[in-house]
DRENPA-3360 file (N, C-alpha, C; in nm, 2 decimals, always signed):
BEGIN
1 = XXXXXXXX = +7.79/+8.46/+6.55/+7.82/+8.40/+6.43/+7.97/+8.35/+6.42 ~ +8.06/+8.43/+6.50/+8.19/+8.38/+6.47/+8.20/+8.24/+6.58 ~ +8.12/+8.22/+6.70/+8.13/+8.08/+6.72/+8.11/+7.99/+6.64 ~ +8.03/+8.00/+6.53/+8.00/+7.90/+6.46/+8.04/+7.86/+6.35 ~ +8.14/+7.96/+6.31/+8.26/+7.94/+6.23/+8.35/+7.87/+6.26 ~ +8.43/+7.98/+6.38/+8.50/+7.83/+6.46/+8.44/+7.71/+6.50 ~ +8.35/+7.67/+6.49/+8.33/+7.56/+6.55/+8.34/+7.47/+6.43 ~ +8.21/+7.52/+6.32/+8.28/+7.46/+6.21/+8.40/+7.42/+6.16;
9 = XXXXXXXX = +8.51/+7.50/+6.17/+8.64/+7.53/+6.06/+8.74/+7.38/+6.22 ~ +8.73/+7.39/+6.34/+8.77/+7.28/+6.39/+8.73/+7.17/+6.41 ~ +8.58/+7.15/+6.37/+8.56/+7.05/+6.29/+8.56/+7.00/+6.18 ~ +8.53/+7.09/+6.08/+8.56/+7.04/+5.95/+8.72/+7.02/+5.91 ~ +8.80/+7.03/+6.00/+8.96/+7.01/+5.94/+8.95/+6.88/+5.96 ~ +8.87/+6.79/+6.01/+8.93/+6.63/+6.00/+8.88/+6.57/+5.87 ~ +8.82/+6.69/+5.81/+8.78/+6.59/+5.66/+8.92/+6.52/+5.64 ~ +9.00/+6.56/+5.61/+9.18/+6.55/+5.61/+9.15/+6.37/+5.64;
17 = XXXXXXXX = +9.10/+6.30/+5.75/+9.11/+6.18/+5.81/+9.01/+6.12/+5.67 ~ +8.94/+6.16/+5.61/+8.82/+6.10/+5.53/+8.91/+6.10/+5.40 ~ +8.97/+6.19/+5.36/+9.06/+6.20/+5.23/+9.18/+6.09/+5.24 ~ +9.24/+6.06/+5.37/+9.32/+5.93/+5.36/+9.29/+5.82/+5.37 ~ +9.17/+5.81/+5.43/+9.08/+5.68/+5.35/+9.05/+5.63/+5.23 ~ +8.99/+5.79/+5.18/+8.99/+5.73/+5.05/+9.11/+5.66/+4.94 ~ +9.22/+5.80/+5.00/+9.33/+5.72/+4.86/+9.36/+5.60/+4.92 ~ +9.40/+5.57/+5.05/+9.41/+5.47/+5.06/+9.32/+5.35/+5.07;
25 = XXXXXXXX = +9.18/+5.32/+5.07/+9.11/+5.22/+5.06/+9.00/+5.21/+4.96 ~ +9.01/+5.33/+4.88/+8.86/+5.35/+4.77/+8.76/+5.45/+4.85 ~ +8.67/+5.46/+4.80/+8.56/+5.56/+4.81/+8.44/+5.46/+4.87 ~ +8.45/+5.51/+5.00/+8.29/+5.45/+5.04/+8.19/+5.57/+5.12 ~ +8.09/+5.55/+5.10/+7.96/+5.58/+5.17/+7.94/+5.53/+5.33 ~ +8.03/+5.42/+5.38/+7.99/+5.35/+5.50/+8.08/+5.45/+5.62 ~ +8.05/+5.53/+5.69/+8.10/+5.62/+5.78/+8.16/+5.53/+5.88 ~ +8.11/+5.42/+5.91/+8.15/+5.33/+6.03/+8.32/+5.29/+6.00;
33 = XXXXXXXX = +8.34/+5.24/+5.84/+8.42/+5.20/+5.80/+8.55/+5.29/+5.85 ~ +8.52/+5.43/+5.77/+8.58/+5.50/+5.79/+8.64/+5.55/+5.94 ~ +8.60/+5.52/+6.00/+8.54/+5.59/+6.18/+8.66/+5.44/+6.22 ~ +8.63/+5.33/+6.21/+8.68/+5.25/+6.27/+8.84/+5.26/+6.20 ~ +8.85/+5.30/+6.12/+8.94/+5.22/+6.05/+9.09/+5.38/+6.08 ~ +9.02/+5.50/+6.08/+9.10/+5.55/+6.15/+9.13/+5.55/+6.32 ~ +9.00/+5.51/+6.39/+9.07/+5.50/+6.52/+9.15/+5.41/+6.52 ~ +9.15/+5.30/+6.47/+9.25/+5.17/+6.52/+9.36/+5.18/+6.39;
41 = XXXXXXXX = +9.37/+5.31/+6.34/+9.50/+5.32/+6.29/+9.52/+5.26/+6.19 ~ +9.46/+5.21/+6.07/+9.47/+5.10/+6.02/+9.58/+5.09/+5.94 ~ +9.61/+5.23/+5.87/+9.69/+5.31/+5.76/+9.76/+5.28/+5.75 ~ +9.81/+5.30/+5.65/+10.01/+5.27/+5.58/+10.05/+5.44/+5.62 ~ +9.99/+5.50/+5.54/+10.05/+5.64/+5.59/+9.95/+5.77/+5.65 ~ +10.01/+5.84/+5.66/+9.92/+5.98/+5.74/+9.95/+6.10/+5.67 ~ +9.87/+6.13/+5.57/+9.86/+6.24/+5.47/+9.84/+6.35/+5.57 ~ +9.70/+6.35/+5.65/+9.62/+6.45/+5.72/+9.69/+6.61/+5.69;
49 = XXXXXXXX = +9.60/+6.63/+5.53/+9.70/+6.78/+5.49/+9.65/+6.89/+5.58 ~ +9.55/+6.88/+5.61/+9.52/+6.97/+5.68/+9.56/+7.04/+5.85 ~ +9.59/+6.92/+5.89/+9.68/+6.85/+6.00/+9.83/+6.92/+6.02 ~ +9.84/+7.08/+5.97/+9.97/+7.10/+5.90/+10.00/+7.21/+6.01 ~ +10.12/+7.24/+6.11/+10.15/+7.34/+6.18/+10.18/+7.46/+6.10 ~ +10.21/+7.42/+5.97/+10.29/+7.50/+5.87/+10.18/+7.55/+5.81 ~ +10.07/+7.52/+5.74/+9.94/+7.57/+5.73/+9.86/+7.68/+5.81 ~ +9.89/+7.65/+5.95/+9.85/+7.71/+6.07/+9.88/+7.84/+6.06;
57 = XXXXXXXX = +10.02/+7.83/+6.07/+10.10/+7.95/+6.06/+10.06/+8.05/+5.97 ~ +10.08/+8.00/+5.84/+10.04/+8.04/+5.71/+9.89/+8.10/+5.74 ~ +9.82/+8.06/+5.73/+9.65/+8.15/+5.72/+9.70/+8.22/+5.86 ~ +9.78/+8.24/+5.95/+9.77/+8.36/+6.07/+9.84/+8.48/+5.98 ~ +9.90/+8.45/+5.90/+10.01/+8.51/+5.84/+9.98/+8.61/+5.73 ~ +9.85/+8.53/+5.69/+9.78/+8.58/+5.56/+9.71/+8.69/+5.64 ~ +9.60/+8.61/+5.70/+9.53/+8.70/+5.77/+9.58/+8.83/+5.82 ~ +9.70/+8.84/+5.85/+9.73/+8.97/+5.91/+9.80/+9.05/+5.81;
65 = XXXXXXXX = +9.86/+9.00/+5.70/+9.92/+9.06/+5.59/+9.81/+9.16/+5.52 ~ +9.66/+9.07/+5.50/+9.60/+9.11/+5.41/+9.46/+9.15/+5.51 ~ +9.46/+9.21/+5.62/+9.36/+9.23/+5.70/+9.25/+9.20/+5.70 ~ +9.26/+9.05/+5.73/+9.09/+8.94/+5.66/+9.03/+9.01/+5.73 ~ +8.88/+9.02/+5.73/+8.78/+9.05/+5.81/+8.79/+8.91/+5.95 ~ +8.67/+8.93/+6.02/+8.64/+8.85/+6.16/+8.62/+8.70/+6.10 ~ +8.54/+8.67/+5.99/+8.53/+8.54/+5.94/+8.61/+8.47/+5.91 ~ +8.75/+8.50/+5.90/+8.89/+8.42/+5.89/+8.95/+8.42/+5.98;
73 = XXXXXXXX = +8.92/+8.53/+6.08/+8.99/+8.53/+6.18/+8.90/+8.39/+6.30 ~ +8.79/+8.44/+6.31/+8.72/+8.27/+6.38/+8.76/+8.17/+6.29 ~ +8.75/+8.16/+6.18/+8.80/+8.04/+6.13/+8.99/+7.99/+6.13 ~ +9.03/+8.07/+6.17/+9.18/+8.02/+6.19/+9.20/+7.97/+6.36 ~ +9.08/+8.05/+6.44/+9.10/+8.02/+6.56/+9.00/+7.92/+6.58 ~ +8.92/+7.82/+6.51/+8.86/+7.66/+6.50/+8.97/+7.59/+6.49 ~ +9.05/+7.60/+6.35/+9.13/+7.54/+6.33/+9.29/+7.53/+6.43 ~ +9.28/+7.65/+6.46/+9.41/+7.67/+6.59/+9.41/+7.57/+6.72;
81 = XXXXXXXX = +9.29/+7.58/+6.75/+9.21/+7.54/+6.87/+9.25/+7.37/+6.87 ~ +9.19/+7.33/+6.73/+9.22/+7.20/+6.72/+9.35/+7.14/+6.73 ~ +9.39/+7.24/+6.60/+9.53/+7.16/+6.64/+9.60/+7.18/+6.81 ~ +9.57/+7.25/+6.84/+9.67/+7.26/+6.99/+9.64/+7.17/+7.06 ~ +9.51/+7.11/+7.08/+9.42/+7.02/+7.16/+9.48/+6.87/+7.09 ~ +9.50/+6.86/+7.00/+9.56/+6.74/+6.89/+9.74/+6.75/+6.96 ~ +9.76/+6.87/+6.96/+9.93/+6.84/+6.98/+9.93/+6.83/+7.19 ~ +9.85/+6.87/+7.23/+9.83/+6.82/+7.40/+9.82/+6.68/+7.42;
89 = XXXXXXXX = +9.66/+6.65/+7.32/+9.66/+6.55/+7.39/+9.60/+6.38/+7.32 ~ +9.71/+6.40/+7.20/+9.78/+6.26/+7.17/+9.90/+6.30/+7.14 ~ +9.90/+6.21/+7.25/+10.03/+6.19/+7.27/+10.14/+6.10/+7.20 ~ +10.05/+6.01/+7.13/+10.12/+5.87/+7.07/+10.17/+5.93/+6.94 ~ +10.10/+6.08/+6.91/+10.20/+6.12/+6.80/+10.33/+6.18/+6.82 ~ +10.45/+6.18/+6.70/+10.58/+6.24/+6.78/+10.51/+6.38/+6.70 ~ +10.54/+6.48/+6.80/+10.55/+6.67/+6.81/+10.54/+6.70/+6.63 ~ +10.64/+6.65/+6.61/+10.68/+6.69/+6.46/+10.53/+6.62/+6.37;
97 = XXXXXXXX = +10.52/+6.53/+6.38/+10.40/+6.47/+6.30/+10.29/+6.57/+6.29 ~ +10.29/+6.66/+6.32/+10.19/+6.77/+6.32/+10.24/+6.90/+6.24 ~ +10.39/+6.86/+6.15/+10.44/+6.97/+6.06/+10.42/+6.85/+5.92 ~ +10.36/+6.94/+5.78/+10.40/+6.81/+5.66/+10.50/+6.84/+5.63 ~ +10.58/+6.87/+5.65/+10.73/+6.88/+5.57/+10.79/+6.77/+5.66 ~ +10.76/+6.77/+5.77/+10.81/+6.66/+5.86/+10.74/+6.51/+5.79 ~ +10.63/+6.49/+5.77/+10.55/+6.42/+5.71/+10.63/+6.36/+5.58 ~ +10.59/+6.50/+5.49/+10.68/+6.49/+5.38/+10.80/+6.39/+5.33;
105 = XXXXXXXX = +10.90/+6.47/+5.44/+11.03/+6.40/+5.48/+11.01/+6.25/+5.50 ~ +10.96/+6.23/+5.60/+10.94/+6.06/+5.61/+10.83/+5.99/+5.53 ~ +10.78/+6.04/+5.44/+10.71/+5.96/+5.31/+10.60/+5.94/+5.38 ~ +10.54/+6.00/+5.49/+10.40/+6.00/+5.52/+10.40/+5.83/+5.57 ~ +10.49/+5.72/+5.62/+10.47/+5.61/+5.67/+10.39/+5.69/+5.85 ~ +10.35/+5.61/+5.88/+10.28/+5.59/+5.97/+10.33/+5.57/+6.05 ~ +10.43/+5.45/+6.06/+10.53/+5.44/+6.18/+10.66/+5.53/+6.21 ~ +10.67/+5.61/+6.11/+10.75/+5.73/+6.10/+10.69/+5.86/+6.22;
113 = XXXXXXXX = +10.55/+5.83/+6.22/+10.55/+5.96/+6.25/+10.42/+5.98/+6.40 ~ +10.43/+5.83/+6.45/+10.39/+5.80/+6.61/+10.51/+5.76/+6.65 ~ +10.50/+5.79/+6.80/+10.63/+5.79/+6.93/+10.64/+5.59/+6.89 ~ +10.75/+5.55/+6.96/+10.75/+5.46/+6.99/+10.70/+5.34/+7.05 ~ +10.58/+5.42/+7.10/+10.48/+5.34/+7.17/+10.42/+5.26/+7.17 ~ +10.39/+5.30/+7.00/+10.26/+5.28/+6.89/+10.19/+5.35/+6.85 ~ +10.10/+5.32/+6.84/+9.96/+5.35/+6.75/+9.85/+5.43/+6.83 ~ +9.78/+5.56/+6.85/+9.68/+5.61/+6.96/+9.60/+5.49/+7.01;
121 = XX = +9.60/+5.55/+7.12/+9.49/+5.47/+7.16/+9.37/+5.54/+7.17 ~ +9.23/+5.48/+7.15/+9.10/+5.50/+7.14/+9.08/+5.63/+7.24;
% end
C-alpha cells in the first residue's frame, strides 16, 4: 500500500503545473492544451506551489514532530522522490527555482527563475 501512495503523492504534485494554467489562461477541459502549453513553457510566471523545497522540508518536519503514521511518511517520500529527480535532472531550471520564497522573491517571472539558457527542453 505504501507504494501506492508514494506513487500517487509524486504524481499528483504536478497538479501545481494544471493550477498555473489556469490562473494564467482560464479553465479548460482540453488536457492537450494544458500538456503543450507547459512543455514549451508558454508562461509568464511559475507559481508551481507545490514545487516548494521549503514545503519538502516542512511535511518531513511535521511528520517527525507529530509521529505521522506510514501513510505520510510514503507520501512525503513520492513527493521527495520527485522533487530530487526535478532538481537532477532539469537542468534549465536555476537550483533556487525549486524554493517559493526564491520564487516569491522574483515575482514568479519565468525568466527569473530558468538558467540562462532558456526555457526546458522537451
Amino acid at each position: 500500500m505504501s507504494f501506492f501512495i508514494s506513487l500517487a503523492a509524486g504524481v499528483l504534485i504536478d497538479v501545481d503545473h494544471i493550477l498555473d494554467y489556469y490562473l494564467q489562461q482560464g479553465i479548460t477541459l482540453k488536457i492537450k492544451n494544458i500538456y503543450f502549453w507547459c512543455l514549451e513553457t508558454r508562461c509568464k510566471f511559475l507559481f508551481i506551489f507545490f514545487h516548494s523545497l521549503e514545503l519538502v522540508f516542512l511535511l518531513w518536519i511535521i511528520i517527525s514532530l507529530f509521529k505521522l503514521n506510514l501513510f505520510w511518511v510514503a507520501f512525503a517520500i513520492g513527493i521527495t522522490q520527485h522533487m530530487v529527480l526535478d532538481v537532477l535532472f532539469n537542468r534549465e531550471v536555476n537550483i533556487f527555482g525549486y524554493f517559493l520564497s526564491f520564487r516569491i522573491i522574483k515575482k514568479f517571472r519565468k525568466e527569473n527563475i530558468f538558467r540562462e539558457s532558456g526555457t526546458p527542453s522537451a
